[in-house]
Each structure stands twice: as C-alpha cells, then as structure tokens.
N, C-alpha and C positions, 0 to 999 in steps of 0.2 A: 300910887304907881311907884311902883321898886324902881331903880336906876339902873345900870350895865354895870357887870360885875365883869372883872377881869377874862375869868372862863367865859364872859359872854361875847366880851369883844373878840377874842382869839377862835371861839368855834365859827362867829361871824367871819371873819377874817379867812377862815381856813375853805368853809362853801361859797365863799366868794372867788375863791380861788378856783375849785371846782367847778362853779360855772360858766367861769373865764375859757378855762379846759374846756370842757364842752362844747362852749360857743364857736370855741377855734377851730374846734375841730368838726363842729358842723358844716361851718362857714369854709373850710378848708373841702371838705366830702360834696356838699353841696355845690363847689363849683363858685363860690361865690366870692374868693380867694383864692390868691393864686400861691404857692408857696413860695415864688420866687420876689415877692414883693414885700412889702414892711407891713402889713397889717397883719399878717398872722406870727412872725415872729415877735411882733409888738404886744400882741394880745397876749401869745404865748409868758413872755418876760412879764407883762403886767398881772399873770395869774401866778406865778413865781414866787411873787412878794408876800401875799397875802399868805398863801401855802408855807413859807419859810418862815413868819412871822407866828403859826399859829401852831409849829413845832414846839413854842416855848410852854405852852402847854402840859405838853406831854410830848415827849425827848423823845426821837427815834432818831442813831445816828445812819441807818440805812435811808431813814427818808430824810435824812439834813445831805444825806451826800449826793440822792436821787436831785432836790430840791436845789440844791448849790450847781452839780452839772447841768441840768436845763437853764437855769440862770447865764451859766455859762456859753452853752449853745445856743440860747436867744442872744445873747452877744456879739459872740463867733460872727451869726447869720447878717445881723443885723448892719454891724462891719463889714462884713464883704459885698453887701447890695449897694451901700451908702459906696464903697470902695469902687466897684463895680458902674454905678450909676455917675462917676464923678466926672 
C-alpha cells in the first residue's frame, strides 16, 4: 500500500472543499438553512480552507483572490449575526 503523496493530500483537500460548497448550498436551496444563521456561513468558511490550501498545488492568483474574498465574506457574515444576535 503506497502512502499520500503531497498532490494526494491537496486534491483531497481541494474536493473536500467542493463538497462543503455543495452541501451549503443544498442545505441553503433545500430550505434546510437559513441564510441568516451561522451554519451556512460556517459551512461556507469551512470549505474556504481546504479550497485555499489546495491552491498550493497549482497556483491560480484569480482563484487565491476568488478563495481569500469568500474567506472574507464568511467572516464579514459571520461578525454581524454573532453582532446582531448579542
């Protein structure tokens, strides 16, 4: 059994990111989430990471700036509910 290779861990990392997207944004369509609450922005930032970590890869600075603003805007959101809800 071979090990995880660097390129293994970072494509891993980057569909996991992907799936995160998805999920939120099922969970968000589906009615199942509300946008105005912390689990979709939550989910959002936590798919964030994985997606900007597996840039190192293979360098794109349109998707490191796409990948840093959502980071950003799960933030933003995130901030103002915690703000909002205090």
């Amino acid at each position: 059994m071979s090990g995880l290779n660097n390129q293994s861990v970072l494509e891993v990392a980057g569909l996991l990111g992907v799936v995160l997207y998805i999920a939120s944004d099922f969970l968000l369509h589906g009615g199942l989430v509300r946008i105005s609450g912390y689990i979709y922005p939550a989910v959002y930032l936590t798919a964030d990471g994985p997606e900007f970590f597996s840039l190192s890869q293979s360098f794109s600075r349109s998707s490191a700036i796409i990948q840093t603003m959502l980071i950003v805007i799960s933030l933003f959101g995130i901030g103002r509910i915690i703000r909002f809800d205090a």
